[in-house]
Legacy VTK file of the C-alpha trace (Angstrom):
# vtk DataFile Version 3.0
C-alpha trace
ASCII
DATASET POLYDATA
POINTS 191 float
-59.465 -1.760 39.893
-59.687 2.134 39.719
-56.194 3.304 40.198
-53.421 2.966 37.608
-50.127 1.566 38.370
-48.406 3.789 36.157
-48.056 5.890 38.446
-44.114 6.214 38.637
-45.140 7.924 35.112
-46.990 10.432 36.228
-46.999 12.488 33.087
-48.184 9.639 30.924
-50.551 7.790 33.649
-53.395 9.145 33.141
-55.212 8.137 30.011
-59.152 8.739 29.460
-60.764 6.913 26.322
-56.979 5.767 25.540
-57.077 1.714 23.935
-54.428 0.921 27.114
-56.005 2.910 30.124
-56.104 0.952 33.391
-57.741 3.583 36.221
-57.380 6.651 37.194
-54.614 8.993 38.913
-55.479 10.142 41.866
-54.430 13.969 42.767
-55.091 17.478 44.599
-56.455 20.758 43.327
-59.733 22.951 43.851
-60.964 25.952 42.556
-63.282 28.720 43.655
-65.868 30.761 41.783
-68.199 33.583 42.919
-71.728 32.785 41.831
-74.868 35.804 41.619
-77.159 36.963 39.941
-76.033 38.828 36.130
-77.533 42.375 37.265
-75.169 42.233 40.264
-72.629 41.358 38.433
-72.973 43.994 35.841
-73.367 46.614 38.550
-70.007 45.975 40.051
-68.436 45.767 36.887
-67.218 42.017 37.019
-65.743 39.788 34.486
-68.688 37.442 33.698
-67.174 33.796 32.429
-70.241 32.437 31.618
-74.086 31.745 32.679
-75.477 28.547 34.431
-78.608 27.520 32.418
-79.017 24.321 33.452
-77.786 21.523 35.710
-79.106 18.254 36.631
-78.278 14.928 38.605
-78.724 11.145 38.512
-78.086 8.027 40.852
-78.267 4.806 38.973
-78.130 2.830 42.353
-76.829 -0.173 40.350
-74.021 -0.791 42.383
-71.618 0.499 44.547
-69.050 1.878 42.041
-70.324 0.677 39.034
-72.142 1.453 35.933
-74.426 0.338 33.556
-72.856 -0.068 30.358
-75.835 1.475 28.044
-74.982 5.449 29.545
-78.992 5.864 30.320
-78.513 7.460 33.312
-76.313 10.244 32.509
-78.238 10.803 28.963
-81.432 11.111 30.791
-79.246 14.201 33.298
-77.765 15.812 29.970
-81.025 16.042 28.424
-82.843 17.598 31.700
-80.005 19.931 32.006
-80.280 20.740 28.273
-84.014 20.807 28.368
-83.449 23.845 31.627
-81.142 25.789 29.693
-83.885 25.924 26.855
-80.931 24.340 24.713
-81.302 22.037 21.766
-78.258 19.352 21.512
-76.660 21.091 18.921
-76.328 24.339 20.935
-73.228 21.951 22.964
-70.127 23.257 21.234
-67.661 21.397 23.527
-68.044 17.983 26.006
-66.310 18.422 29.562
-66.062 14.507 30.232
-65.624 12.791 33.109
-63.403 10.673 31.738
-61.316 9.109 35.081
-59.506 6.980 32.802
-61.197 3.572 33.687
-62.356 1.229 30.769
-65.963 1.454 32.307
-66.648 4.752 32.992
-65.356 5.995 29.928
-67.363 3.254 28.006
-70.358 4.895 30.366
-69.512 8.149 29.320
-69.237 7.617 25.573
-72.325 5.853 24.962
-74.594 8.138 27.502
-72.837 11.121 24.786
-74.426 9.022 21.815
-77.629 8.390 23.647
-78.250 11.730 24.700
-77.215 13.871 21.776
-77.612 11.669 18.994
-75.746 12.225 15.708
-74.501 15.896 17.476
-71.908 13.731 19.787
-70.036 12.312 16.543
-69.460 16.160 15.948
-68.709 17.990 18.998
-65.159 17.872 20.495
-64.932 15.775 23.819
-62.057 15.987 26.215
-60.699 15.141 29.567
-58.670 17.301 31.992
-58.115 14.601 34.104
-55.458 13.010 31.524
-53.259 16.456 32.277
-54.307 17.244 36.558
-55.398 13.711 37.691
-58.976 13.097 39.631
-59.322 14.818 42.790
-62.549 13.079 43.948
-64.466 15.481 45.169
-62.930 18.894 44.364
-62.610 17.521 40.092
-65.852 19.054 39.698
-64.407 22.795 40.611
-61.192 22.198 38.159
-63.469 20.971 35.325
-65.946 23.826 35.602
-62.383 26.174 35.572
-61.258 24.306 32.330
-65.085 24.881 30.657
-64.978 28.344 31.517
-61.844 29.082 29.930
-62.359 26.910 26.610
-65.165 29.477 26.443
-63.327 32.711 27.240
-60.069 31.773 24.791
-62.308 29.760 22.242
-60.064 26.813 22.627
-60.880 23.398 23.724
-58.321 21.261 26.133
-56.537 18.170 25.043
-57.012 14.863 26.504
-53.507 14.280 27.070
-51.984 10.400 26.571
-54.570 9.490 24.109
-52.844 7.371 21.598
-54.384 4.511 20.949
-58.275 4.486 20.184
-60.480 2.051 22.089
-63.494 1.126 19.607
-66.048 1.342 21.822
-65.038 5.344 22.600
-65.006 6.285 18.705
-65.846 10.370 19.530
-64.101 12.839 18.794
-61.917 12.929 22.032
-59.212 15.845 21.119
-56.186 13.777 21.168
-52.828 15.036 22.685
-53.177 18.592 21.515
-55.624 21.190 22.759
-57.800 22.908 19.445
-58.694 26.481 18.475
-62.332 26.019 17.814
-65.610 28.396 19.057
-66.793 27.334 22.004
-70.216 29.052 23.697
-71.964 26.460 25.561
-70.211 23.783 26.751
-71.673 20.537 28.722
-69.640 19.474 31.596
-70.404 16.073 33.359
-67.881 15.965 36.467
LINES 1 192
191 0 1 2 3 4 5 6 7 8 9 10 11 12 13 14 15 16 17 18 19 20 21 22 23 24 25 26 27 28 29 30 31 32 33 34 35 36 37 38 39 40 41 42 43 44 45 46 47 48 49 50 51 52 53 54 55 56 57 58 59 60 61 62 63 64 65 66 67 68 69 70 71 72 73 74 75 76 77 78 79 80 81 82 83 84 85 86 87 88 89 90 91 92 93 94 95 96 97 98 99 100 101 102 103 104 105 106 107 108 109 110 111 112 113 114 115 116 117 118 119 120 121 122 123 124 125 126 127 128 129 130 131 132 133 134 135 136 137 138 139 140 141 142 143 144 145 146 147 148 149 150 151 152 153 154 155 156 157 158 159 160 161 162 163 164 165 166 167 168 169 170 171 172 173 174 175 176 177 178 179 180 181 182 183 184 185 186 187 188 189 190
């Protein structure tokens, strides 16, 4: 099952990494950035949010929809990405999950964190956007980016909203209810 029948609760439905989360919500929403080169950028005077150093992608061709419990995948993308941006783990100041709010993926998520950056992912705040704008398929990636780039700007990392009760096999530190003041540079978004 993917999508949650709370959804007469829409304020409360969604709930990433949450003990009692039963899919995700589905929803609507974009956004649109303007990507070149820095020395453009500089030359026309723009506000620069932040730098791409490094991006990678996986298909674990397991199955449909599903995913292997262990995370290897996704480790193995987080540390090619890290390893393009020249970055060691514990240059990742803030995690941009995923986290749709289904018992799998977010067991996925959580233990591809571990796998990937070690001890660093017991220290590094984690959170989910999704618990506050829903999933919007194919567009999530956009909003998520949005949400990185202004955790870095204000130094403040988002909430994952509707997380009250911990599940024990997501035991990171997954911001709880309210967002954090904390300095954020580099951030490591897996939409």
């Amino acid at each position: 099952k993917a999508t949650t029948p709370r959804n007469d609760d829409p304020e409360h439905a969604s709930r990433p990494f949450d003990g009692s989360r039963n899919g995700f919500v589905l929803a609507e929403g974009a956004a649109v950035f303007v990507l070149e080169e820095y020395e453009s950028a500089r030359r026309r005077d723009a506000h620069i949010y932040a730098e791409v150093t490094g991006y990678a992608t996986r298909s674990n061709a397991f199955h449909m929809t599903g995913l292997k419990p262990d995370g290897r995948e996704m480790a193995e993308a987080i540390r090619v990405a890290l390893d393009e941006s020249r970055a060691d783990v514990t240059a990742v100041d803030y995690i941009n999950a995923h986290g749709s709010g289904t018992k799998q993926n977010d067991r996925h998520e959580t233990a591809a964190f571990k796998r990937s950056l070690g001890q660093h992912a017991y220290e590094t705040p984690v959170s989910s956007i999704k618990s506050m704008v829903g999933h919007s398929l194919g567009a999530i990636g956009s909003v998520e980016i949005a949400a990185s780039l202004l955790a870095i700007e204000h130094n403040v990392v988002p909430p994952t909203a509707n997380l009250h009760t911990s599940d024990p096999e997501c035991d990171l530190d997954y911001v709880p209810v309210t967002a954090r003041e904390h300095r954020v540079d580099t951030v490591l978004t897996v939409g």
